[in-house]
C-alpha positions in Angstrom: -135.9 -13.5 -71.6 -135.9 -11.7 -68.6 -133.7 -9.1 -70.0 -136.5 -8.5 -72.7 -138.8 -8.1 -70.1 -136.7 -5.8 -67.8 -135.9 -3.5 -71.1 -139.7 -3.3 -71.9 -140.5 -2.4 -68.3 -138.0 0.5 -68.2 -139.2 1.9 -71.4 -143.0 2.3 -70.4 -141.6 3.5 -67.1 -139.8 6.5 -68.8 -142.5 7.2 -71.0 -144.9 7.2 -68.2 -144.4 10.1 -66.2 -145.2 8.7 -62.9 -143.0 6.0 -63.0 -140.7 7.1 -59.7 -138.4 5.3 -58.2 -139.2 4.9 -54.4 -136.5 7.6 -53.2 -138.3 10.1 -55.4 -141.6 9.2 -53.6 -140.1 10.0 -50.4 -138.0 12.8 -51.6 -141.4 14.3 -52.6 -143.5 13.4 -49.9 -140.3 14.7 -47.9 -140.3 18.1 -49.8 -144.4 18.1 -49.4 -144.3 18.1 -45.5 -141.7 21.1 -45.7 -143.8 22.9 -48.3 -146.5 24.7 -45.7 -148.2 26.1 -49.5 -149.7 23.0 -50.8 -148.1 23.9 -54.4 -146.4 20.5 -55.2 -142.9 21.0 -57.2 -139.9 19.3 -57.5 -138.0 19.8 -54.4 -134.9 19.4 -53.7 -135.5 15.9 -51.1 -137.3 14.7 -54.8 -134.1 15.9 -57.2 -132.0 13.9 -54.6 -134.2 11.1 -54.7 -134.6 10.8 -58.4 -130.7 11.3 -58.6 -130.2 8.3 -56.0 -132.8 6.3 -58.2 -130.9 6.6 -61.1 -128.0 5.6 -59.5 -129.3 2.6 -58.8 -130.9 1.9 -61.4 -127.4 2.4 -63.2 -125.2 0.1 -60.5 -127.9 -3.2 -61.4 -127.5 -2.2 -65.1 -123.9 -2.7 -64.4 -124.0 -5.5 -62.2 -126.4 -7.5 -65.1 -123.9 -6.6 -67.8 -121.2 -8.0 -66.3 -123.1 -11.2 -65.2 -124.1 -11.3 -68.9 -120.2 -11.0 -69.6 -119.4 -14.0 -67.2 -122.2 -16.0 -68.8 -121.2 -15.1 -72.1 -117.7 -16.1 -71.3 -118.6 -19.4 -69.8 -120.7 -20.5 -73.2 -117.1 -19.7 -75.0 -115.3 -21.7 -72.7 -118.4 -24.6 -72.9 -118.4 -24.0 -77.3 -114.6 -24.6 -77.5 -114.1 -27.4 -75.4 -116.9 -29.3 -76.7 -115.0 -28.3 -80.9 -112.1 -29.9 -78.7 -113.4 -32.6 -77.1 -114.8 -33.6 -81.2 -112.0 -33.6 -82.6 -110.0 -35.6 -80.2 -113.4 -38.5 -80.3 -112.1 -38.3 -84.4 -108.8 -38.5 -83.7 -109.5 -41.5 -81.5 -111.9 -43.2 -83.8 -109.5 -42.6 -86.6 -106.6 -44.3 -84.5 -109.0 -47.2 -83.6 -109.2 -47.9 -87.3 -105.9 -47.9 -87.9 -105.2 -49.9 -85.3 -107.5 -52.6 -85.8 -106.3 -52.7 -89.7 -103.1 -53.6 -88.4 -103.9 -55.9 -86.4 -105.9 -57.9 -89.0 -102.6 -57.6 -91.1 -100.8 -59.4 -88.3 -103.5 -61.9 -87.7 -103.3 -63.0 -91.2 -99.5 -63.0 -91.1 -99.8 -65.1 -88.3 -101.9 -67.7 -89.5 -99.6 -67.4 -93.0 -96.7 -68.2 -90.9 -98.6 -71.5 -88.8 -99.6 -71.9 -92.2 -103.5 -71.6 -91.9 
């Protein structure tokens, strides 16, 4: 769910223009205090900013994917020993049966023998 949420976020961020990370604000406010003219473009303190946000940005997309990896391994190893754990409660339910079906055979040839 919250990777819904964190997928929606970042596409209205990049369609929303003023979506900047917060070294691209201070890049820009950096590159404004140089800028004696007033004229607000992208500097280069913003550029470096918005390359350092995306950076980022980019390391916790690759530290979720593998958490998502770990996660997804851990349901694997959860799904197969569960299938295992199954099918050794048959197995043992199966051998239960058996057993006690042989023990009611050697009841009976017990009490056949003390003549019962």
């Amino acid at each position: 769910m919250n990777r819904k949420f964190s997928t929606s976020a970042l596409i209205v961020c990049g369609l929303l223009a003023a979506c900047d990370g917060p070294r691209e604000n201070a890049g820009e406010k950096a590159d404004a205090a140089v800028n004696a003219s007033g004229v607000i473009q992208d500097g280069p303190q913003e550029r470096l900013g918005e390359i350092q946000d995306r950076t980022a940005k980019d390391r916790t997309k690759a530290i979720e994917a593998q958490a998502d990896a770990a996660e997804d391994r851990a349901d694997e190893i959860k799904t197969s020993a569960d299938q295992r754990a199954d099918a050794l409660e048959s197995q043992a339910k199966a051998l239960r049966q058996q057993a006690k079906g042989q023990a009611r055979a050697l009841d009976q040839q017990a009490d056949a023998i003390r003549g019962k």
